[in-house]
N, CA, C and O of each residue as an XYZ file, in Angstrom:
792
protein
N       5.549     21.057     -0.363
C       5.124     19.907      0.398
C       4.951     20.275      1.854
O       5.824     20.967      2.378
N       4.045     19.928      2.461
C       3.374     20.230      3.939
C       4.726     19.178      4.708
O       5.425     18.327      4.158
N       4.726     19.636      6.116
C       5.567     18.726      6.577
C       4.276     18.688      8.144
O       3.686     19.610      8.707
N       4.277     16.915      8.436
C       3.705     16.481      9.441
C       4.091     17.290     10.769
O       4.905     18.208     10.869
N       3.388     16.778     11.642
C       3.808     16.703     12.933
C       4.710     15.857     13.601
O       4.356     14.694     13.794
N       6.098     16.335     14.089
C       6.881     15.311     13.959
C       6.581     14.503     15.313
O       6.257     15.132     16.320
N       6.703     12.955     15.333
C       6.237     12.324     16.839
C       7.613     11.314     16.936
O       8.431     11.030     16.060
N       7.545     10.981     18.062
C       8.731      9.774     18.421
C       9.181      8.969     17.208
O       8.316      8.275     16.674
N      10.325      8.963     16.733
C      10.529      7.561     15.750
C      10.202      6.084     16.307
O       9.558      5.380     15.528
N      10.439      5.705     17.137
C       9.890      4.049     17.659
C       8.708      3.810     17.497
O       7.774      4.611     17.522
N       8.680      2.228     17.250
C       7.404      2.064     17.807
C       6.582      2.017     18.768
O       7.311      1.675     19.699
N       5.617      2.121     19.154
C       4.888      2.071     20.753
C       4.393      0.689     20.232
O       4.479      0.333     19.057
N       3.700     -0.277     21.564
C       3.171     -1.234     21.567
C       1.962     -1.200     20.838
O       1.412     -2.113     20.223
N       1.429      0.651     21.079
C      -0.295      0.744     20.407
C      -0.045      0.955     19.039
O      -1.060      0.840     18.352
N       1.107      1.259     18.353
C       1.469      1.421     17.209
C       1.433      0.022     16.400
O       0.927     -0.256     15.313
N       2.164     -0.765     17.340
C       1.952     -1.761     16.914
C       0.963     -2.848     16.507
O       1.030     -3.499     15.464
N      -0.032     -2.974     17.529
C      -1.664     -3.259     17.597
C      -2.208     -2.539     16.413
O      -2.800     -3.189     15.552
N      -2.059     -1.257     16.297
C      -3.005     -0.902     15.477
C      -2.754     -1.198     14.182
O      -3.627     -1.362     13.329
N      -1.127     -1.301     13.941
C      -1.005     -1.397     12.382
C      -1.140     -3.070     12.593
O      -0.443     -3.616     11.739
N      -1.651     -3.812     13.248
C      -1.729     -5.402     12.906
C      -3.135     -5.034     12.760
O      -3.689     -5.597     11.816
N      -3.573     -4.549     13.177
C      -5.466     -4.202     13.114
C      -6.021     -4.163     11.757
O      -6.891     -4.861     11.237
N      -5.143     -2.938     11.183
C      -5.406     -2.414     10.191
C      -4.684     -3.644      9.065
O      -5.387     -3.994      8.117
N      -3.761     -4.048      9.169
C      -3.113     -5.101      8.624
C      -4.300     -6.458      8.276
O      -4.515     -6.905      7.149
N      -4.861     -6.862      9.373
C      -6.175     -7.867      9.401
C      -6.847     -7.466      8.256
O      -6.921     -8.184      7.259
N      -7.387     -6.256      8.347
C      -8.559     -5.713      7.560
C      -7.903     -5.882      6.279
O      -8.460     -6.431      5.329
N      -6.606     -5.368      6.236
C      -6.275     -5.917      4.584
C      -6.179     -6.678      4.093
O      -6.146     -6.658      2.862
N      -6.061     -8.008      4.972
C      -5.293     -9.274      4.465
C      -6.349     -9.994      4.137
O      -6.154    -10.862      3.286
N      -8.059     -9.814      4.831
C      -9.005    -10.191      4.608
C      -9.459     -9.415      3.325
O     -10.074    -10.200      2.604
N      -9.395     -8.347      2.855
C      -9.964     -7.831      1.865
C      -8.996     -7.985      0.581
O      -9.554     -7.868     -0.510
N      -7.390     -8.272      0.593
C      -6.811     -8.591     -0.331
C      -7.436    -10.231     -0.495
O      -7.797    -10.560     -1.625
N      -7.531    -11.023      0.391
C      -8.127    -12.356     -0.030
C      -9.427    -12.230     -0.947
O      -9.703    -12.960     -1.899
N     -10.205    -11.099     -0.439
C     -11.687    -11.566     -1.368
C     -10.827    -10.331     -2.942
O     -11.265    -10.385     -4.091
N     -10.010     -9.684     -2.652
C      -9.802     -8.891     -3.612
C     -10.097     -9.941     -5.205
O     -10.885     -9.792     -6.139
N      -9.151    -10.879     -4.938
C      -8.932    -11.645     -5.799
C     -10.038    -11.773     -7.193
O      -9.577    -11.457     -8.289
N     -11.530    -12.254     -7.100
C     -12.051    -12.127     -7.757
C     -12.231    -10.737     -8.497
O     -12.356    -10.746     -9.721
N     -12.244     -9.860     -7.982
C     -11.980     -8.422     -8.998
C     -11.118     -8.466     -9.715
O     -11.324     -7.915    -10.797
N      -9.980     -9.011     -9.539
C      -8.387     -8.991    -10.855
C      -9.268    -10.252    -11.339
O      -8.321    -11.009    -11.549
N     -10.016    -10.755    -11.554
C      -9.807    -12.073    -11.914
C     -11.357    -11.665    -13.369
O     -11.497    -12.014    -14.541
N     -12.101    -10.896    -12.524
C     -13.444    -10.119    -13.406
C     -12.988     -9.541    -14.320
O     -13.396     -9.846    -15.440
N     -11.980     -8.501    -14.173
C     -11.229     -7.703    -15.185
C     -10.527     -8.387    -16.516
O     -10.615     -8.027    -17.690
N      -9.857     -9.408    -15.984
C      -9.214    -10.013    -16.696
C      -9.642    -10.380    -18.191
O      -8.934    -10.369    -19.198
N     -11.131    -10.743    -18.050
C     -11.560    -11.410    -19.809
C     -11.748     -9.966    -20.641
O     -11.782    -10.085    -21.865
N     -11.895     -8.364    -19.989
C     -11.654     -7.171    -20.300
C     -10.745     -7.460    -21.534
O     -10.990     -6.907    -22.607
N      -9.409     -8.561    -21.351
C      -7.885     -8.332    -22.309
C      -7.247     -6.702    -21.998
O      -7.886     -5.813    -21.435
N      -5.999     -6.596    -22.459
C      -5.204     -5.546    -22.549
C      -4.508     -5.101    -21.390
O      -4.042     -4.011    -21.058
N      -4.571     -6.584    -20.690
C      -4.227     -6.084    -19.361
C      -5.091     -5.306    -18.211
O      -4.472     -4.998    -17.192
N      -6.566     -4.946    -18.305
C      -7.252     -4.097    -17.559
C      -7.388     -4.454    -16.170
O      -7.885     -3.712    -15.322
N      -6.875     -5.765    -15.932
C      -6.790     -6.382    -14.558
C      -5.857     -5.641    -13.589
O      -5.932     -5.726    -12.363
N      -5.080     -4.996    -14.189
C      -3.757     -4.773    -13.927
C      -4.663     -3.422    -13.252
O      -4.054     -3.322    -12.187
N      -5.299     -2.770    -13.224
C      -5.951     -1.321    -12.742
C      -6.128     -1.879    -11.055
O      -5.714     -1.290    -10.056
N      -6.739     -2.956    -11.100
C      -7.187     -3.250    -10.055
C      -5.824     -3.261     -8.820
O      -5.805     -2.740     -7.705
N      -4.640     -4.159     -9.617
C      -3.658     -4.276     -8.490
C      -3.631     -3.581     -7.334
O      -3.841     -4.171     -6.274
N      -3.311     -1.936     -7.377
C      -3.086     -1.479     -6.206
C      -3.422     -1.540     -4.901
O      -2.917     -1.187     -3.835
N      -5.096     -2.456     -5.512
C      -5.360     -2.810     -3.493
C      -4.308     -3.660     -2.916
O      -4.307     -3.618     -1.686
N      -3.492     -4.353     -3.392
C      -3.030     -4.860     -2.765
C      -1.298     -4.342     -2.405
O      -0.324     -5.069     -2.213
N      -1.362     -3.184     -2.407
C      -0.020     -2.403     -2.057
C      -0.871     -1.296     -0.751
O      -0.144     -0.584     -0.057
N      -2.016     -1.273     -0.595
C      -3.207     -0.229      0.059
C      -2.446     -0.190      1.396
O      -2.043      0.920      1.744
N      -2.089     -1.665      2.520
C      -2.209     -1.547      3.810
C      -0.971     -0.993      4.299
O      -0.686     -0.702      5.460
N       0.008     -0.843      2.828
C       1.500     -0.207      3.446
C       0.906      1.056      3.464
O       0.448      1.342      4.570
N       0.745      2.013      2.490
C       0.358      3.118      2.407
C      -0.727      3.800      3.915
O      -0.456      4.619      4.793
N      -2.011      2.964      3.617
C      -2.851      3.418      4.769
C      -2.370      3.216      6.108
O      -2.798      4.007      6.948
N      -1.580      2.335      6.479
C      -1.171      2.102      7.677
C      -0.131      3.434      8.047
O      -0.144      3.997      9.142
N       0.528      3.711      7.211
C       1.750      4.485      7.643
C       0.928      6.093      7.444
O       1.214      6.972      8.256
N      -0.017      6.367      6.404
C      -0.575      7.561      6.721
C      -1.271      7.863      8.172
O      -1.423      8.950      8.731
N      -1.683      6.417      8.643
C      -2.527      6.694     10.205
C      -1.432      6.373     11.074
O      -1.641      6.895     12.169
N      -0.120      5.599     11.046
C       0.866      5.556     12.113
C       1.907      6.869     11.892
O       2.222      7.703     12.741
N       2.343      6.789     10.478
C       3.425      7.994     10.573
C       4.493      7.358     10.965
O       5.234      8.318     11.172
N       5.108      6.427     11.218
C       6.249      5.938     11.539
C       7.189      5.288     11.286
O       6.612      4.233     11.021
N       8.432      5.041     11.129
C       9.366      3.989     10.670
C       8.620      2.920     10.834
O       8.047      2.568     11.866
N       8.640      2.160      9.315
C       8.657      0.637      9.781
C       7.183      0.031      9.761
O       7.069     -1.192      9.843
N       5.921      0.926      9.645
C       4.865      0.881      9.937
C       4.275      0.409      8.325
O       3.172     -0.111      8.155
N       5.145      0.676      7.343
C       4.308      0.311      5.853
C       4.622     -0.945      5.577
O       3.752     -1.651      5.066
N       5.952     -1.501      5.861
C       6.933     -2.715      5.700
C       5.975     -3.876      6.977
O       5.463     -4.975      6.760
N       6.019     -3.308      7.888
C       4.911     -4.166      8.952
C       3.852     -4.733      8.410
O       3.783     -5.951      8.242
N       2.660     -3.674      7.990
C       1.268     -3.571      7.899
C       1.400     -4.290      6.429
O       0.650     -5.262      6.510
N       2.000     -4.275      5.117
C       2.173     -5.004      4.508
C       2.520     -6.860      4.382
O       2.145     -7.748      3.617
N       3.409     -6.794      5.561
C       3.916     -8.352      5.168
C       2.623     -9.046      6.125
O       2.023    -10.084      5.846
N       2.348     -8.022      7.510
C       1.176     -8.582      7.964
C      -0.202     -9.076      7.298
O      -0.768    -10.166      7.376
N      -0.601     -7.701      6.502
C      -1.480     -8.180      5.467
C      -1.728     -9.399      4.463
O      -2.808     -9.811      4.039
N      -0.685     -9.775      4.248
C       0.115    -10.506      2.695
C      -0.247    -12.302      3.936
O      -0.980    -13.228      3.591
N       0.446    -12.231      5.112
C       0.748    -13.391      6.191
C      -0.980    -13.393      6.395
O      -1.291    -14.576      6.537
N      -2.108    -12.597      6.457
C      -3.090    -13.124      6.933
C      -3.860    -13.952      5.559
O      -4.678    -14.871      5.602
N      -3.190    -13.165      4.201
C      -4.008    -13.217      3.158
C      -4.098    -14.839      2.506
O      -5.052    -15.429      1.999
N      -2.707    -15.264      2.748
C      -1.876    -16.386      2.730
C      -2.645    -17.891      3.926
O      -2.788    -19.106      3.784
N      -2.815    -17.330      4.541
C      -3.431    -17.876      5.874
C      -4.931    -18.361      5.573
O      -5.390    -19.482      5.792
N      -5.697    -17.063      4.925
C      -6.919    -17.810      4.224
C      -6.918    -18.067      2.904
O      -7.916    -17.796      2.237
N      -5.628    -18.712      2.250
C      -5.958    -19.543      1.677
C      -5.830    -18.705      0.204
O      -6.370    -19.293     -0.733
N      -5.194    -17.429     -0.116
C      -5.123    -16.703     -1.223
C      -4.774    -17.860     -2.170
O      -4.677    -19.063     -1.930
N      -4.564    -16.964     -3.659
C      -4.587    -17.624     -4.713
C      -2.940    -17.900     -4.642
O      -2.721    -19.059     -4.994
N      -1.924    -17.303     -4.351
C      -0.544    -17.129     -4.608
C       0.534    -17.639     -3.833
O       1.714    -17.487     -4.145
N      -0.067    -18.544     -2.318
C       0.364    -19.720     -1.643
C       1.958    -18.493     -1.060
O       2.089    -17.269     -1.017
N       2.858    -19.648     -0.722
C       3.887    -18.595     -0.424
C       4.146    -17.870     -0.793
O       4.805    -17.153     -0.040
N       3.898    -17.284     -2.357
C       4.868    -15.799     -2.615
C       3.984    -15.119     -2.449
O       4.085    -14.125     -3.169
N       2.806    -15.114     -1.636
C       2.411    -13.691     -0.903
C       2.792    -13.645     -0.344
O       2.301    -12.695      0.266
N       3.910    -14.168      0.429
C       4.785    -13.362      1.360
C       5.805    -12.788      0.737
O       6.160    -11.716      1.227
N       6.610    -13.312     -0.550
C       7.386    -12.910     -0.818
C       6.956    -11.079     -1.464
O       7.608    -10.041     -1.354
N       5.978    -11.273     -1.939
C       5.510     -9.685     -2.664
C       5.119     -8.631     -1.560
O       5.169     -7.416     -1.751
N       4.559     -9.481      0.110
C       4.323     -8.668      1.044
C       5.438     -7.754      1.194
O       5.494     -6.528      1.102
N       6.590     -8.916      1.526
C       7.862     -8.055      2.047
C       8.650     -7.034      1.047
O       9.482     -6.266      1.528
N       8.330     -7.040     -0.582
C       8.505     -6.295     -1.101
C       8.072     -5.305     -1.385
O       8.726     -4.266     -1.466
N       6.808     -5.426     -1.607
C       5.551     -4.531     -1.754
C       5.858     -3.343     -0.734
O       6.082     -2.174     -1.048
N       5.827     -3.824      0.421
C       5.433     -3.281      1.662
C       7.285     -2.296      1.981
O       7.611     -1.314      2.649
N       7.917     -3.120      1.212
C       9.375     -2.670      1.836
C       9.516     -1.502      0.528
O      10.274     -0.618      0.929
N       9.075     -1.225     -0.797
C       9.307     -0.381     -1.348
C       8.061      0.773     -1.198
O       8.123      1.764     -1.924
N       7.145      0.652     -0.423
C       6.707      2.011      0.132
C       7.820      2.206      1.261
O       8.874      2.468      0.682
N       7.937      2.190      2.159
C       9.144      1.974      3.375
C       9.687      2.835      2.657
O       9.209      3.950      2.862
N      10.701      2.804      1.689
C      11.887      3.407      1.326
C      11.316      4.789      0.506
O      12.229      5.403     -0.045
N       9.941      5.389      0.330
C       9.805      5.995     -0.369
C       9.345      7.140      0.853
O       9.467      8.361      0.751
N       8.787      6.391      2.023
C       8.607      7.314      3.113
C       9.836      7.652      3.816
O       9.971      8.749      4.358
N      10.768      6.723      3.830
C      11.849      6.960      4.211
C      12.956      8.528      3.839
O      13.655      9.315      4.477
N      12.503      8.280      2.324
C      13.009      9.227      2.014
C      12.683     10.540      1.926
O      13.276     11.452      1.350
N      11.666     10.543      2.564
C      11.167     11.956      2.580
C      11.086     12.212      4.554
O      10.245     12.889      5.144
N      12.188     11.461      5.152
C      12.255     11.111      7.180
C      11.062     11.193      7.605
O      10.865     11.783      8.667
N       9.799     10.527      6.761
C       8.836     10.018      7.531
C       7.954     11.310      8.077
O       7.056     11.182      8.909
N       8.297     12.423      7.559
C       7.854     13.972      8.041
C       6.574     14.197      6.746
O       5.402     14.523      6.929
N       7.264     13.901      5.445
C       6.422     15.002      4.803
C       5.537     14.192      3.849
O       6.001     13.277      3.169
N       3.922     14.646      3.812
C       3.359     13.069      3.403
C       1.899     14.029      2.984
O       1.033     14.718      3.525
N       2.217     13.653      1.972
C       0.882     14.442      0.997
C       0.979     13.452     -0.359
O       1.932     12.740     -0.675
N      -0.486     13.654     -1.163
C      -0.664     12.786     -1.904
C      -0.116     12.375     -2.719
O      -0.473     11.244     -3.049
N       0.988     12.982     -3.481
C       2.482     13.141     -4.396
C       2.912     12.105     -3.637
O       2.538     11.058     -4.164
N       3.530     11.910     -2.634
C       4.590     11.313     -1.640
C       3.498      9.721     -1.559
O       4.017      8.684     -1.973
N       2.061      9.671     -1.023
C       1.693      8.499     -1.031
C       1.561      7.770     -2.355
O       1.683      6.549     -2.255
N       1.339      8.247     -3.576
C       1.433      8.291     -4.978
C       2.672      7.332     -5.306
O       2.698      6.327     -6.018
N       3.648      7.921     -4.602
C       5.191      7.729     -5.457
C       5.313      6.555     -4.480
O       5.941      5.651     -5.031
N       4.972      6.258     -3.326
C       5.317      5.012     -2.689
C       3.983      4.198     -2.856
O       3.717      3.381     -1.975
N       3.283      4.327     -3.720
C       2.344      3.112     -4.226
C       3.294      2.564     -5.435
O       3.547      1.364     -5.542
N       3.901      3.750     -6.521
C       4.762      3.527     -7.486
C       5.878      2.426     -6.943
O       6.029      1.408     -7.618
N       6.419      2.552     -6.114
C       7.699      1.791     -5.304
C       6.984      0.386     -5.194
O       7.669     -0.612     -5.417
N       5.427      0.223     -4.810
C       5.266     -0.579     -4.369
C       5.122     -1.721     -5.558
O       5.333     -2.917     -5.360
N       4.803     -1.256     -6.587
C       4.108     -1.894     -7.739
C       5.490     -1.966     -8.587
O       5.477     -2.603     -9.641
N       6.587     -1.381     -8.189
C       7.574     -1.347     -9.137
C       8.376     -2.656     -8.890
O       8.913     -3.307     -9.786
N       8.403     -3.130     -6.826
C       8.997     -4.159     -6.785
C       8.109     -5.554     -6.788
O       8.546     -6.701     -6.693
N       6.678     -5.105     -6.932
C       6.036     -6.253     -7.724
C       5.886     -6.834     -8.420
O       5.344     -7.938     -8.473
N       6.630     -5.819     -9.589
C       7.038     -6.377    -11.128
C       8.497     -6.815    -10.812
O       9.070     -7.122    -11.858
N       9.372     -6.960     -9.589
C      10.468     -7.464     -9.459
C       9.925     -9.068     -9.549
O      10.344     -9.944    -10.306
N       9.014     -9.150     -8.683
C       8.634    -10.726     -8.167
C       7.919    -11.369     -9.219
O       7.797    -12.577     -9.014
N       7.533    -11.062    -10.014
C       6.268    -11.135    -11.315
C       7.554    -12.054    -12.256
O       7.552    -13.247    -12.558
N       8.765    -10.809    -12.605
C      10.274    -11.845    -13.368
C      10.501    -12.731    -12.462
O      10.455    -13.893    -12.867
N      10.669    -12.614    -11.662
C      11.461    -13.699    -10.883
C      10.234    -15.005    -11.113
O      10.680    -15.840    -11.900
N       9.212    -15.257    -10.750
C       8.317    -16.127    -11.263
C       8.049    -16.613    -12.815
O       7.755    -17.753    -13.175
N       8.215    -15.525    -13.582
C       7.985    -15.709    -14.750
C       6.724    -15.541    -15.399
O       6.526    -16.157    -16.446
N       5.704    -14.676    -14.852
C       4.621    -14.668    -14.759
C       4.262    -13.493    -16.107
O       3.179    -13.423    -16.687
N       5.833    -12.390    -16.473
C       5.450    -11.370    -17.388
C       6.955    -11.695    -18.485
O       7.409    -10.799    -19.196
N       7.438    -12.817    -18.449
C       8.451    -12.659    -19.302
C       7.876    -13.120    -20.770
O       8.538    -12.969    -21.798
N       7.095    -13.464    -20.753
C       6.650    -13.908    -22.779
C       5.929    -12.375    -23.315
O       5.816    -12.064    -24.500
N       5.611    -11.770    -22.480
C       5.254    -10.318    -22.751
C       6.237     -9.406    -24.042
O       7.464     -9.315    -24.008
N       5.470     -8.889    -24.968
C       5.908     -8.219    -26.258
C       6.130     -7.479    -25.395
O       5.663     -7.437    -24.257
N       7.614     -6.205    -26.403
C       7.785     -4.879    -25.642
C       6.343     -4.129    -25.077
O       5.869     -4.095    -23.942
N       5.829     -3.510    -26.450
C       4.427     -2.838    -26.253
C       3.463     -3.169    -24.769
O       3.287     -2.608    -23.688
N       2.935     -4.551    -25.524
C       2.193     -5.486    -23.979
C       2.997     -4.908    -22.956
O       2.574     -3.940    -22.324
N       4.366     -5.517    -22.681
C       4.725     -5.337    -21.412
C       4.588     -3.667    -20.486
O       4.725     -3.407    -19.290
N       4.223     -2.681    -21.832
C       4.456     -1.286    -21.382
C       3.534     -1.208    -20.742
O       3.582     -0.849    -19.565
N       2.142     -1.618    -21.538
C       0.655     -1.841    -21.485
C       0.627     -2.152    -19.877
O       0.218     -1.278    -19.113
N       1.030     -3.301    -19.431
C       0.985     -3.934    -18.685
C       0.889     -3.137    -17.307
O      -0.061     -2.893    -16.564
N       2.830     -2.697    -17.240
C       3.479     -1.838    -16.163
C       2.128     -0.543    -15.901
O       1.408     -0.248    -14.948
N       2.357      0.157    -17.841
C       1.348      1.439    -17.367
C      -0.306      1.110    -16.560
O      -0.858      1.875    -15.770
N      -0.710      0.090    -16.922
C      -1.841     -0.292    -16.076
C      -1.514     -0.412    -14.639
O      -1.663      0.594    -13.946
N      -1.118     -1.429    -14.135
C      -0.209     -1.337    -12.915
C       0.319     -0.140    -12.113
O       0.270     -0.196    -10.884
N       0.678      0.631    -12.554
C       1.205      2.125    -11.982
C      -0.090      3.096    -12.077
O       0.034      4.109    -11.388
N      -1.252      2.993    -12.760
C      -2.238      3.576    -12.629
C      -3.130      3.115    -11.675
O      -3.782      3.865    -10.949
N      -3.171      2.104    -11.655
C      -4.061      1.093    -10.741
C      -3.575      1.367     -8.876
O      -4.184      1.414     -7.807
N      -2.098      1.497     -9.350
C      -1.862      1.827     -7.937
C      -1.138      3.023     -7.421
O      -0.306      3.011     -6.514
N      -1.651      4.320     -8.271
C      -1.671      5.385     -7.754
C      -3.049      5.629     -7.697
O      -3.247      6.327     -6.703
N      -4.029      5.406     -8.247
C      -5.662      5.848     -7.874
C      -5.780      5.152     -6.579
O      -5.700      5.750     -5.506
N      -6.018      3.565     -6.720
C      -6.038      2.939     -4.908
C      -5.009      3.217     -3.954
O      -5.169      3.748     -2.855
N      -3.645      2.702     -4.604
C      -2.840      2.878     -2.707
C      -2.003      3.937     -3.116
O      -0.813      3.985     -2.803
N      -2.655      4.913     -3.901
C      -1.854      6.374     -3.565
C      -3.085      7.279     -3.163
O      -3.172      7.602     -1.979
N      -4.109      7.743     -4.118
C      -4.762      8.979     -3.995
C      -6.360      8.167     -2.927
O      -7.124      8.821     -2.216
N      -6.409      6.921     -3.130
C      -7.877      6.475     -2.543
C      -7.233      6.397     -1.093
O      -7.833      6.864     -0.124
N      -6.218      5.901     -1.000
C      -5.578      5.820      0.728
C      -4.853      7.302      1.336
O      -4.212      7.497      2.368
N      -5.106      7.887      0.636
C      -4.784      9.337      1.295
C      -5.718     10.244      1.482
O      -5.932     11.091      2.350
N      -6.116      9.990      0.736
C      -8.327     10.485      1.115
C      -8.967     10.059      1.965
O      -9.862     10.712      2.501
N      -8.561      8.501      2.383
C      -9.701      7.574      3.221
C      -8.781      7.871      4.359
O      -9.354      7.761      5.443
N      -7.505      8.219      4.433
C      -6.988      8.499      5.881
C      -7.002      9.976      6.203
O      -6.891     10.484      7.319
N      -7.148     10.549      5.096
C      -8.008     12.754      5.807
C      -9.216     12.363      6.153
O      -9.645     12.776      7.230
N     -10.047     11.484      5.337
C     -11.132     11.336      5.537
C     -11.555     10.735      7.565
O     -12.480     11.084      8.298
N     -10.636      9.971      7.764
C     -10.646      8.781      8.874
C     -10.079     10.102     10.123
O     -10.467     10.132     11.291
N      -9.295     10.900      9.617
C      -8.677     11.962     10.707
C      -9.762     13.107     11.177
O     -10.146     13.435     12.300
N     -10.090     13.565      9.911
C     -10.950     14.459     10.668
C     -12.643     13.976     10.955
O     -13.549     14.809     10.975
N     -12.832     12.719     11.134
C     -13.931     12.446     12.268
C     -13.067     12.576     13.672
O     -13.759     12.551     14.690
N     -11.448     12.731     13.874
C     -11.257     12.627     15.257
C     -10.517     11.008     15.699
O      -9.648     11.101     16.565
N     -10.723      9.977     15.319
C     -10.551      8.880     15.626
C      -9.149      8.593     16.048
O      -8.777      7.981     17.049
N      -8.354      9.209     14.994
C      -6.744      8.814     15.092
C      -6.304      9.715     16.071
O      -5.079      9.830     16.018
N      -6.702     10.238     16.739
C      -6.239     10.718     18.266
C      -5.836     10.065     19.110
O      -4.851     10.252     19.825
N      -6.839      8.931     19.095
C      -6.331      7.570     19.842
C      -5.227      7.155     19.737
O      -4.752      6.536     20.689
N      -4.553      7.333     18.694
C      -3.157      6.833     18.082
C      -2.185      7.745     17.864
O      -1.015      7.390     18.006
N      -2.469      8.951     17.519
C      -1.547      9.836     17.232
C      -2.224     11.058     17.512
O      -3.454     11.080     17.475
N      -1.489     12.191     17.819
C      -1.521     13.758     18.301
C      -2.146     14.013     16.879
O      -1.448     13.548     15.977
N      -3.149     14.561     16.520
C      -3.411     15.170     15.379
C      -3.279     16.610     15.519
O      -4.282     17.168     15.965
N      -2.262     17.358     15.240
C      -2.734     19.104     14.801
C      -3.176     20.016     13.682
O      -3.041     19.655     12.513
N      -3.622     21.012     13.952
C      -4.277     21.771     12.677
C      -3.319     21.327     11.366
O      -3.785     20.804     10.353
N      -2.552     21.491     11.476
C      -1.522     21.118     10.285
C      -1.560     20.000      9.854
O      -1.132     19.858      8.708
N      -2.019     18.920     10.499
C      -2.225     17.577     10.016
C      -3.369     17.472      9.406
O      -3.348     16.875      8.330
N      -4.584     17.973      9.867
C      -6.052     18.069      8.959
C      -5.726     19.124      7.741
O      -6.091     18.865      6.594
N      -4.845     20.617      8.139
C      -4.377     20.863      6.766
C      -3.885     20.059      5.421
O      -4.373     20.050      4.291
N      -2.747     19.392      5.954
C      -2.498     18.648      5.157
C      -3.042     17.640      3.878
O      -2.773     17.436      2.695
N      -4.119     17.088      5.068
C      -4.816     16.010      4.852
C      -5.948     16.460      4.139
O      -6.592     15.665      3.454
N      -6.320     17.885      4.245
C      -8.028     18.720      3.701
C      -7.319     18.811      1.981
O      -7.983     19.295      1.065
């Protein structure tokens, strides 16, 4: 595993701006997301479930372009608070799945001190993210009449859905976003970071 460039743990104020920036952009695109899970759906077998991961995307992408404590758990509940705001399908508990969603990438970057971050590592905290989504899913009741099988069906869709989008598509679109140069503005990029990221 590559290890980043290590930068200040705090947040800066521009850290902050930017992951609400980037946060906007999600919360507007998780709102129109909606009709895509909703297209999938007459598919059966659960194929809706592929789609999920956009909506675990703004923890992941945010923290690949901030790098910082606190920046996936942010850019998430922010996302989830704008998505909610226009009017999503899921009324308050998009907040409740923000703060989870967003808080089990957190702990997956966490555990690797926020240093070492390659597509494995964004992968496994899309996994985190979708794992405490199926926390909120029981707690609603939304997957409990689910057969064993179905329910496997279900999860394994779900965990695929959101390692292709908010693991391997948000770690591409942020090498991709670095080496035009842009995130300079925000963060020190060095050879080792476009390594990483190539």
């Amino acid at each position: 595993m590559a290890k980043t460039q290590s930068a200040s743990k705090g947040l800066k104020l521009t850290d902050i701006l930017v992951t609400i920036v980037i946060a906007a952009v999600f919360g507007v695109i998780y709102r129109i997301w909606g009709p895509m899970y909703d297209v999938l759906k007459p598919l059966g077998l659960h194929a809706e479930q592929l789609s999920y991961g956009m909506w675990f995307m703004a923890a992941t992408f945010a923290f690949l372009v901030i790098r910082k404590p606190g920046v996936a758990l942010l850019a998430e509940v922010a996302a989830a608070t704008i998505e909610a705001l226009f009017g999503g399908s899921w009324g308050v508990s998009t907040l409740v799945y923000g703060v989870l969603q967003g808080l089990g990438a957190e702990i997956i970057f966490a555990l690797f001190l926020y240093r070492r971050v390659n597509v494995g590592v964004t992968v496994l905290a899309s996994f985190a993210s979708a794992a405490f989504s199926l926390l909120v899913d029981s707690h609603y009741g939304y997957i409990d009449q689910l057969t064993f099988w179905n329910y496997c069906l279900f999860i394994g869709f779900r965990l695929v859905g959101s390692a292709l989008i908010a693991g391997v598509f948000a770690y591409y679109l942020a090498g991709a976003l670095a080496k035009t140069g842009v995130l300079n503005l925000v963060r020190p990029v060095s050879k080792k970071d476009y390594d990483v990221l190539g």
